[in-house]
N, C-alpha and C positions, 0 to 999 in steps of 0.2 A: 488510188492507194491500194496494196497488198491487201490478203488478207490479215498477212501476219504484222504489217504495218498498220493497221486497223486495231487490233491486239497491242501491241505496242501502246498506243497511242491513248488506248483508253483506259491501258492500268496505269499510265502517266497520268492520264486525268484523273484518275480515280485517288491513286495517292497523294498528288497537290492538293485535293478537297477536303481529302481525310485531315492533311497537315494543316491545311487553312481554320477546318473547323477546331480541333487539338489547338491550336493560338488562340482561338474566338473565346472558345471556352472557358469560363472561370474556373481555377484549381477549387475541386470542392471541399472545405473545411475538414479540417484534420478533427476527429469526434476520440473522445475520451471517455471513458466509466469517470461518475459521479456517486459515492461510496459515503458511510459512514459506520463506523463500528459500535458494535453494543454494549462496547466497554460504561458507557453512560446512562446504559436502559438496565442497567439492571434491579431497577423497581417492579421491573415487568417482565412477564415470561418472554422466552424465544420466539414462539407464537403469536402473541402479539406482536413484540418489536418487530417482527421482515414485518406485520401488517402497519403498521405506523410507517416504516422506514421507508414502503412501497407508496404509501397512501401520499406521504408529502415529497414522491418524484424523483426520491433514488432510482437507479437501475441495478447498484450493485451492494452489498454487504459484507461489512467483518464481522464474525464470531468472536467474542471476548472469548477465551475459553481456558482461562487460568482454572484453577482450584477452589473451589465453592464458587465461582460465578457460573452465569443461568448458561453457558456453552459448554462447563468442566463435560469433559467426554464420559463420566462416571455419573452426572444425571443425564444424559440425554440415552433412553434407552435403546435398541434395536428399533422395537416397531415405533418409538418418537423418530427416532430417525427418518424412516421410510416419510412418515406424514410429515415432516417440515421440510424434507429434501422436494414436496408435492407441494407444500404450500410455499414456500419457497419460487418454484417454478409457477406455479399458479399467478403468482403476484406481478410475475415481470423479472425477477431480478437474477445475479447473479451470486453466488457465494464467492467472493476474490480472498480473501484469506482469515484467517484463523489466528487469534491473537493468545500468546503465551507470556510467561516467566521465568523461562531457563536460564540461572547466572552458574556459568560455569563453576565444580566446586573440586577441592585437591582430595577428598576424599573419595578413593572408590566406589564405594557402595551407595553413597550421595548419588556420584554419578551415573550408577547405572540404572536406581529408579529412575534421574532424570532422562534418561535412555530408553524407558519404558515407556514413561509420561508421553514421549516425544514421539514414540509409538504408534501410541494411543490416539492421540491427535493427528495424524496422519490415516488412521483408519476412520474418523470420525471424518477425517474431510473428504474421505473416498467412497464414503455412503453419504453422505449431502451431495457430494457432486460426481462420480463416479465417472462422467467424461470428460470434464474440465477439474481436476483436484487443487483446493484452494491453497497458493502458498500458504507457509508457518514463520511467524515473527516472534523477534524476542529483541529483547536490551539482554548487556551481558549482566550488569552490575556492578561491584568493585570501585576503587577509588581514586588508585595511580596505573596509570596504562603501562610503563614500563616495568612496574612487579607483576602484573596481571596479565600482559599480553602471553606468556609460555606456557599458562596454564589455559588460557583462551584458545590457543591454535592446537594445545591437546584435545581437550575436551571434542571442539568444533571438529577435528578430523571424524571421529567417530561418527557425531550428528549430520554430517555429510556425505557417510557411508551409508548411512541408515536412510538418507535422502536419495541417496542412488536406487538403494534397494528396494523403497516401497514407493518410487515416483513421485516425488514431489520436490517442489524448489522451499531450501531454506534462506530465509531472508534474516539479517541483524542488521539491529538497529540503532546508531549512536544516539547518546545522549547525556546529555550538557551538565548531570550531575553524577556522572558514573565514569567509570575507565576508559570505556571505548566511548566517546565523545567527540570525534571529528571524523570524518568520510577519511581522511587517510590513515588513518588504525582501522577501520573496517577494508580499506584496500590492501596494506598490509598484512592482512591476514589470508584475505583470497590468495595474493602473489605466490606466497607463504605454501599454501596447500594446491597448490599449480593454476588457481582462477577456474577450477571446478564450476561446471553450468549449473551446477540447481545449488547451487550458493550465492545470495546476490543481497543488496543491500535496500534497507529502506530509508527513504530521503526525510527530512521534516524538518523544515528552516526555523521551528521554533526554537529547536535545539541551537541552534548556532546561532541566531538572532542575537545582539550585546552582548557579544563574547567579545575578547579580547585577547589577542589580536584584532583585527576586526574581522567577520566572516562574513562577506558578501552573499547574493542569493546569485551573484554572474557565477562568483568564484565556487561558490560549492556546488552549484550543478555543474558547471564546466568537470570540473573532479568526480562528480558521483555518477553523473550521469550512463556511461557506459555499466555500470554494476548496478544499476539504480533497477529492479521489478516492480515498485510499490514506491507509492509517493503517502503522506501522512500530514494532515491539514491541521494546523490549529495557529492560534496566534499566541506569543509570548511580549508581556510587557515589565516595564521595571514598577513594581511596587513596593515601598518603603526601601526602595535601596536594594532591591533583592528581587530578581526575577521571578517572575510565576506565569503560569497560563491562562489564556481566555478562551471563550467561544472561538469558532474558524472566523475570519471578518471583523473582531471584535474589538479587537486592541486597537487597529490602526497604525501600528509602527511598520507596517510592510506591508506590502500589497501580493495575494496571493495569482494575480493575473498575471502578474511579473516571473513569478516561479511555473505558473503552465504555461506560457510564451516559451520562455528559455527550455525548458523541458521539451514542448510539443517541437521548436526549431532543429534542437538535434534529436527528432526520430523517434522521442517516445510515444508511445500509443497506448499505454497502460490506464491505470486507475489510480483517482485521486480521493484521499477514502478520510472524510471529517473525523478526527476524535476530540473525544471531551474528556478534559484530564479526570482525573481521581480528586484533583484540590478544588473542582467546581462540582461532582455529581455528588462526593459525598458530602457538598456543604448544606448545612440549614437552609430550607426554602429551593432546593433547585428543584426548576418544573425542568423533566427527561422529555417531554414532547416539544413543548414551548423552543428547547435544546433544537431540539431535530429539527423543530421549521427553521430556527434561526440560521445555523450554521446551513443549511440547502439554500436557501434565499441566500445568504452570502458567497459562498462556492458558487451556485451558478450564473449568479452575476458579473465573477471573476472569469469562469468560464466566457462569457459574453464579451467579455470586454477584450478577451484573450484571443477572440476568435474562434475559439473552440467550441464544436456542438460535443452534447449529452450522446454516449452511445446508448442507443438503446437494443 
């Protein structure tokens, strides 16, 4: 045998092996952020919640960070900053995004605090996290989409300039008793403004859950999915005739391993981030930690089931 046929002969066998072992191989599990926001902790400082939130096995975190809650960018000061962006890091986790209330409004001057606001919270998320910046979320508000949508793709252009300019991705969010309410008025409005990158949508089947028409969990990731940054965990049940929200796992009318299957199949590798409505933390008797074990014990059990590991 040559020597160049020597050579030949043994990066053939070398690559057959490599291929042999590549087939042997199990594909290794698609991992995903396991998240919850502190839209529900706010009984307790910031400070605390990442320590709760870290202690019962998250990896990552929402900042509630509306107006008087414990993330508003107006209490968290500069050097609080620097120490929870530490303690933060200290715990494991990450900051995935920053939770708002911007409903787009027709008067100027409305709109440009909220332009300020929105400012603001982008600077807060770039001193917590400074090399990964946490997206910004919002519902629009409003009540019929077809009188609402012209003022929504106004407003949004600006908030998406202002996303370009200080790097960060704006995310909105339907929801099932406001204007924008179905993943396609949130595509709609991307098409609209040319489908802009740091504008993207967040998912949450609760919202769609016993609507009518009917809104599948195939059908509305099939739609959301390509615009989808942020996924949003909770369960919606029918009570007295009228829908409302439960813990993530709680209700039972859907199964949330169903929505990260479908999810993780076409391609997402994001964060799936537990909240706890407003109509359970501010009720009589809710225990915020009791919350946190529940809805983690449930998510990643789903996760489990979905095949999905916890990134850590």
């Amino acid at each position: 045998m040559t020597s160049w046929n020597r050579r030949q002969f043994l990066g053939t066998a070398a690559i057959t092996l490599a291929a042999s072992a590549s087939r042997a191989a199990p594909a290794s599990p698609a991992a995903c952020g396991l998240g919850i926001s502190t839209y529900g902790l706010q009984s307790m400082d910031l400070e605390s919640a990442v320590s709760l939130i870290a202690e019962t096995g998250y990896d990552c975190l929402e900042i509630a960070a509306m107006e008087k809650l414990t993330g508003d960018p107006g209490r968290v000061s500069g050097e609080r900053r620097h120490s929870l962006r530490q303690r933060i890091t200290d715990k494991g986790l990450r900051l995935s995004a920053l939770m708002t209330d911007l409903h787009p409004n027709s008067d100027d001057a409305v709109h440009q605090r909220q332009t300020e606001s929105l400012k603001s919270l982008a600077e807060l998320g770039h001193d917590l996290s400074p090399s990964d910046p946490p997206l910004i979320q919002t519902v629009f508000a409003g009540k019929d989409w077809e009188t609402s949508k012209t003022l929504f793709l106004k407003r949004l252009a600006d908030w998406v300039k202002l996303a370009d300019e200080m790097k960060f991705t704006f995310c909105i969010k339907p929801h099932r008793m406001q204007a924008m309410s179905r993943p396609e008025n949130a595509i709609w409005l991307f098409q609209q403004l040319g489908e802009p990158k740091r504008l993207r949508m967040v998912y949450d089947y609760s919202h769609f859950h016993r609507r009518e028409p009917e809104m599948t969990i195939a059908d509305t990731v099939a739609k959301s999915l390509p615009w989808t940054a942020y996924v949003a965990s909770k369960d919606a049940v029918m009570k007295d005739g009228k829908p409302a929200f439960a813990l993530t796992g709680e209700g039972g009318e859907f199964d949330h391993a169903q929505i990260i299957q479908a999810f993780v199949a076409g391609g997402y590798r994001g964060d799936f981030c537990c909240e706890v409505s407003s109509q359970i933390w501010k009720a009589k008797g809710y225990d915020a930690a009791a919350a946190t074990r529940t809805c983690y014990k449930n998510l990643a059990d789903a996760f489990k089931r979905a095949g999905v590991t916890q990134r850590r």
